[in-house]
N, C-alpha and C positions, 0 to 999 in steps of 0.2 A: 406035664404040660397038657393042655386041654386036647383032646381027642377031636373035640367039633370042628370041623372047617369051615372057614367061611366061601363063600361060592364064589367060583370062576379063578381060572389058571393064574398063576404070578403075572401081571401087569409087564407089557412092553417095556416100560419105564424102568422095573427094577430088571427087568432082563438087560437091559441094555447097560444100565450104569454095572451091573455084574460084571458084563463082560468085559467093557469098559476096564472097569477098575483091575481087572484080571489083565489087560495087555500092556497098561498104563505104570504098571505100579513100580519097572526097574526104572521109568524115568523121572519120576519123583521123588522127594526125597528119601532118602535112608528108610524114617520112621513114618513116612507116609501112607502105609499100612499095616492094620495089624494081623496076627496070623494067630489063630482060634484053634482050638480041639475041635472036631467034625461034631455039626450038631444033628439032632435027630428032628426036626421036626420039620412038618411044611413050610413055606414060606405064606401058605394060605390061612391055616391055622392061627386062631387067636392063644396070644403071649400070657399069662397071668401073671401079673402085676399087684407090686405093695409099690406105694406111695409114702415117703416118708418127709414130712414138709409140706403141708399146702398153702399157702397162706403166700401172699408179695410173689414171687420166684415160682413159690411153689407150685400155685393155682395155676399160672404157664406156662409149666413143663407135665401137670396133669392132664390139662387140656391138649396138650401137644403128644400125650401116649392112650387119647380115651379110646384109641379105635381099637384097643386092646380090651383085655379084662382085667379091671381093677377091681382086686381080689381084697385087700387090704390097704384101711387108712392110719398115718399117725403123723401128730403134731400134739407139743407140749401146750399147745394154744387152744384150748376148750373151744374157742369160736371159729377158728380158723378149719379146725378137727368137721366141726357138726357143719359147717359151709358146704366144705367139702361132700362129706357123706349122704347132702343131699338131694347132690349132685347122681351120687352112686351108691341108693339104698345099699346091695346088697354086699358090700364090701364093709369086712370087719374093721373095728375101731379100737384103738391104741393111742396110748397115751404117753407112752415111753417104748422109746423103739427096740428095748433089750427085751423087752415083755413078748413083742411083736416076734423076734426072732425066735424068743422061746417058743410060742405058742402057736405058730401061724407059719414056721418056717419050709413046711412041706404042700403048704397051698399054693406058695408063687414061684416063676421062676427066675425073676429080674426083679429090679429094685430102683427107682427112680429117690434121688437123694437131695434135697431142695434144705437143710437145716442150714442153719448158721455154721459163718467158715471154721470156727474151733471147733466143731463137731464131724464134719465132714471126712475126717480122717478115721474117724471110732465108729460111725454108721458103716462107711464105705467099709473097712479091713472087715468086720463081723459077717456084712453079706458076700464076701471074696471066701471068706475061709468056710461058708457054707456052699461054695459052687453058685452064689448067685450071678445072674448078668450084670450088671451097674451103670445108669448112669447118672452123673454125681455133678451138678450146678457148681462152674465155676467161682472163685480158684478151688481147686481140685483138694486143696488140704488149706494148714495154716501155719504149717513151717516146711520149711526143706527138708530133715527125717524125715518127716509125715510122707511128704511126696517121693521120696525113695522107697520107703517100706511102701507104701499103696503101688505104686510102679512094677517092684518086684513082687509083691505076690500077687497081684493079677495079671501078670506074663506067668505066674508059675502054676496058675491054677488055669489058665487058658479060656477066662470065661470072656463075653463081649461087652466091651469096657467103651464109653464115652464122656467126655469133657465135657459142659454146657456152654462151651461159645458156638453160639447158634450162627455166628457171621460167617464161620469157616465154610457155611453150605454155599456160602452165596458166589454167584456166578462170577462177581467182580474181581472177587477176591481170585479165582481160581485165575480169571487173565490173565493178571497181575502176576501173578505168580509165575508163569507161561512166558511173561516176558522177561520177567529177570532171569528164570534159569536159561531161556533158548537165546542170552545174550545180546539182546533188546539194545542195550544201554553197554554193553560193554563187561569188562570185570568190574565187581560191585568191591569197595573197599570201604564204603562208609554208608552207615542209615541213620535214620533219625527217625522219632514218634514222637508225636508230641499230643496231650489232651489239654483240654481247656479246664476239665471240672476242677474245683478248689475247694474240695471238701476235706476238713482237717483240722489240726489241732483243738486246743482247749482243755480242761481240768477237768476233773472227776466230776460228775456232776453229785448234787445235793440228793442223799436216800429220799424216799418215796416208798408207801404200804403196792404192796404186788398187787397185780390186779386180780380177781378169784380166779376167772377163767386161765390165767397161765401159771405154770407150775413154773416158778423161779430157780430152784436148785436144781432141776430138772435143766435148763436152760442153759445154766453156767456150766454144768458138765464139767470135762476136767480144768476148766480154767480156775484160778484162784477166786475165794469167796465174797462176795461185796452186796453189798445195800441193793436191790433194784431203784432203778429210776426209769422216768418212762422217757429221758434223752436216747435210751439204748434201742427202744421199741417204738416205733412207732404205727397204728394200728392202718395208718392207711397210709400211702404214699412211700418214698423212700427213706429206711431203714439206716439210723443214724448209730449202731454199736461198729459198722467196718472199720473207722476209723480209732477203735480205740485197740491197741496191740492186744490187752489180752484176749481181744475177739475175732480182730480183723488183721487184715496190713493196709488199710486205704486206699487212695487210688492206683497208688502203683500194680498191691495186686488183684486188684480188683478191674480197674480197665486195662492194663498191663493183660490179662488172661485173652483181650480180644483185641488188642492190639500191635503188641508185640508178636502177636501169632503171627502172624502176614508174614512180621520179618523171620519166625522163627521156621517159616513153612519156605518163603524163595530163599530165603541163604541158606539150607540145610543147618541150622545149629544146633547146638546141644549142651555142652556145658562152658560158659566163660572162663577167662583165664585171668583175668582181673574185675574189679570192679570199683566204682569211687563215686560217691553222691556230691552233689553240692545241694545247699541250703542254710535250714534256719539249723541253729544248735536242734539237738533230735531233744523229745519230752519224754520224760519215763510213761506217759499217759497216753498219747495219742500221736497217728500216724501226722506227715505234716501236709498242707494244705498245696503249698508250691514249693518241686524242687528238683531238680537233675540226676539222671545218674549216667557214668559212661560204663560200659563194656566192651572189652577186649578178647574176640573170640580169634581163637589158631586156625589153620588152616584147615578146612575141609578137602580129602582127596585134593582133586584139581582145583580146589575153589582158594583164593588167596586168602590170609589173613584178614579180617575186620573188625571195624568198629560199630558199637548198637551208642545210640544215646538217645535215651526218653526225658519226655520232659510233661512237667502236670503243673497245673496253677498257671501262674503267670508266667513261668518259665518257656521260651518257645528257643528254637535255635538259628544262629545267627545268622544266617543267610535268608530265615524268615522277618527276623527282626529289619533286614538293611534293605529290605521289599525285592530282595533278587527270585522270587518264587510267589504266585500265589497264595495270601496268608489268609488261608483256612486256618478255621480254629480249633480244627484236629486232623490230623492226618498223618502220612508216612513219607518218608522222602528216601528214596535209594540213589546215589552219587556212582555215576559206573565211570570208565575211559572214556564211554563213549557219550555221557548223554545221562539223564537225571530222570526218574520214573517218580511222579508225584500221586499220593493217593487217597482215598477213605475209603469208608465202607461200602457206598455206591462209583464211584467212577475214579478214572484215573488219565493221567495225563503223562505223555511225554515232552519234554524240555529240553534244550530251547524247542517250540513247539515249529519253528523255521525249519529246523534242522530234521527234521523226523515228518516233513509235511510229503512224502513222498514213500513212508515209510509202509510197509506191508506187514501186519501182522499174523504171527506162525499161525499154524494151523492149531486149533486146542485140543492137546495133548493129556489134561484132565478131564476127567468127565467130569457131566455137571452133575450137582447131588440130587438122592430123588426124596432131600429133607434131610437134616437132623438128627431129629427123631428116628424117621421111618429108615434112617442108614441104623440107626442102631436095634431098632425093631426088628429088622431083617435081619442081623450078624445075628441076635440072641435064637432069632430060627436057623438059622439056615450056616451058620460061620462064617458068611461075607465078610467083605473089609469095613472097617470105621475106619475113620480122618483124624478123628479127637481120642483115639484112645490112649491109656494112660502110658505107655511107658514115652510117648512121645509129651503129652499134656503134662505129665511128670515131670521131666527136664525144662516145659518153658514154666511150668510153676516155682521150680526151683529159684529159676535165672530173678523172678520177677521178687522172690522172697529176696534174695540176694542184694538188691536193690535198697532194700531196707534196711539189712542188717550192714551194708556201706553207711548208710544216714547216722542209724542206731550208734557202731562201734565208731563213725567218724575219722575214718581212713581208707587209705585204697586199701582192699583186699588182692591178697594172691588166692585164688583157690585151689583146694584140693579136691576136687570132684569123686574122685576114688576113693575117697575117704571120709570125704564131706565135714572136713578140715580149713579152716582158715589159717593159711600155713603163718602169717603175719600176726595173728591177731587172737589167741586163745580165747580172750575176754568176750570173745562172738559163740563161744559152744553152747551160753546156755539161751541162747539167739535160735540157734541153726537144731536143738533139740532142748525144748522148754520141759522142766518138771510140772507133772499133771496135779492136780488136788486129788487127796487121797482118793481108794476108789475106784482111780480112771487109769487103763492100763492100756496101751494099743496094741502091744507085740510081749 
């Protein structure tokens, strides 16, 4: 780690969220904070950093760690690569991120992870089992194995670990949360999510010559081999490969990773105990554009059994459909005894809004973040808590793959979480742990 400090004491801010999060953490949930190996370094001290991914995401979550030292760049994307670097002459360049680890692995001490979701499992494991920090742009992997083995061994290696849902910092979110657990609304037995995007299906698109600047086989990594096309890339704007399985899971987990959080952060959950999609028949090729899924999670301690049901595309749920609620075109809905907690990403309402017009809300019991990033800049100095790390980001990765492989095999699933078993349905194993193209090995 770098030696040089930067000037002046650790900022009120993170003192406070420290302590904060240090009186706070038995009343949150379970995996509401992580617990790190003691680190050695100031919290004044600049972090040295490899970037791997710049480009869409990438360029984002660089910009969002420059107050560090960014020691090292890499992207399979020749343009996106030299963008970057020019940002940060002095930071080495890479072109393949196994080069990177070989050659440059005793320069940084963290690793920010911005590639495509089928890779995000083989970048992430290689910097865990080197002792690096990680944080790795959601969803977190690109199957359910992926996110158990990344889960368990960066709890085993104890380094400081973050998920890229960048909504979790936000203050709205933490209310919310505040009032479902301090029983706002009552005992919660039923949620809903629902998003608008309807990005999906469609057929393998038509081959296309690669462009020079990106290494194509490079690219596809362990997924199975195919023609590029430029439907998969797109050089500006958003990036149309998530929705094809061998890349992505669509929007399930893809907005699923920021909105199903909410629910997975006030109902304390962790692993479902069934699962059942509805929709269009599933495509060997692509994730689907509108469709349902329900979830059946057991009982937490004191918390009673419930029900999760997301919904994407067209799909909304029915008590938004019959106008009994506000019909925002994305949001979260919690159904308590008491009373209905409606939400997004900025504000939140209670329902009937009659009934709660007297109401006083708790005192906040989470502290507010002081960023991100800078929560997880801090844990990699210093061993502080993160909010996104993985063995929690892990489990709702899981749930939100789960989601898919219901659509995929086309039946309710029983799970076996312990086992990561579809106790119903075998024909989902090579769903829940995909064969890589030669070459590619995670574990």
């Amino acid at each position: 780690m770098s030696k040089h400090s930067s000037n002046g004491a650790m900022s009120r801010r993170k003192f406070v969220f420290l302590s904060a999060a240090a009186s706070s953490a038995a009343l949150i949930a379970p995996k509401a904070f992580s617990k790190l190996k003691p680190k050695r370094q100031s919290a004044n001290e600049k972090l040295n950093i490899a970037v791997i991914g710049s480009g869409g995401r990438g360029a984002a979550n660089l910009a969002g760690v420059s107050s560090e030292n960014i020691v090292a760049l890499c992207d399979l994307n020749e343009n996106n690569l030299n963008e970057a670097a020019a940002k940060h002459p002095s930071a080495k360049k890479f072109i393949d991120f196994r080069e990177l680890f070989d050659k440059a692995a005793n320069d940084f001490d963290a690793v920010v992870i911005s590639t495509t979701e089928h890779t995000h499992a083989f970048v992430t494991m290689q910097a865990i089992k080197l002792g690096k920090h990680v944080y790795c742009e959601k969803p977190l992997t690109h199957s359910v194995w992926e996110a158990r083995m990344i889960s368990e061994a960066a709890k085993k290696a104890g380094v400081a670990t973050q998920m890229g849902t960048q909504i979790h910092a936000g203050n709205n979110y933490r209310r919310v949360v505040e009032l479902v657990q301090s029983g706002a609304i009552g005992k919660v037995k039923e949620a809903h999510v629902w998003v608008s995007r309807a990005w999906g299906g469609g057929d393998r698109p038509k081959p296309e010559p690669a462009p020079s600047y990106l290494h194509w086989d490079l690219w596809l990594g362990p997924a199975p081999e195919r023609p590029f096309s430029s439907e998969y890339i797109v050089p500006h704007g958003t990036p149309r490969w998530y929705k094809f399985w061998d890349f992505g899971g669509g929007t399930m987990s893809d907005l699923g990773a920021h909105y199903n959080d909410l629910a997975f952060w006030a109902l304390k959950l962790d692993h479902p105990l069934t699962i059942e999609a509805f929709g269009p028949p599933p495509s060997l090729e692509t994730a689907p554009a509108t469709m349902h899924v329900h979830y059946e999670y057991g009982a937490r301690g004191e918390l009673p059994p419930v029900s999760l049901t997301w919904y994407q595309g067209e799909d909304k749920p029915q008590i938004w459909k019959d106008g009994k609620i506000p019909q925002w075109d994305s949001g979260h809905l919690f159904i308590g005894d008491k009373g209905m907690l409606l939400c997004d990403y900025g504000k939140h309402v209670l329902l009937p809004e009659k009934d709660f017009k007297d109401f006083q809300t708790p005192k906040p019991f989470i502290p507010d973040s002081i960023g991100h990033y800078e929560e997880w800049i801090l844990a990699c100095k210093t061993g502080s808590p993160t909010t996104c790390f993985f063995d929690y980001a892990g489990a709702l990765t899981e749930a939100n793959h789960l989601g898919n492989v219901a659509h995929r095999v086309g039946k309710k699933l029983e799970w076996d979480a312990k086992n990561l078993k579809v106790k119903n349905a075998p024909e989902a194993a090579h769903i829940i742990h995909r064969e890589y193209r030669k070459g590619w090995k995670l574990v």
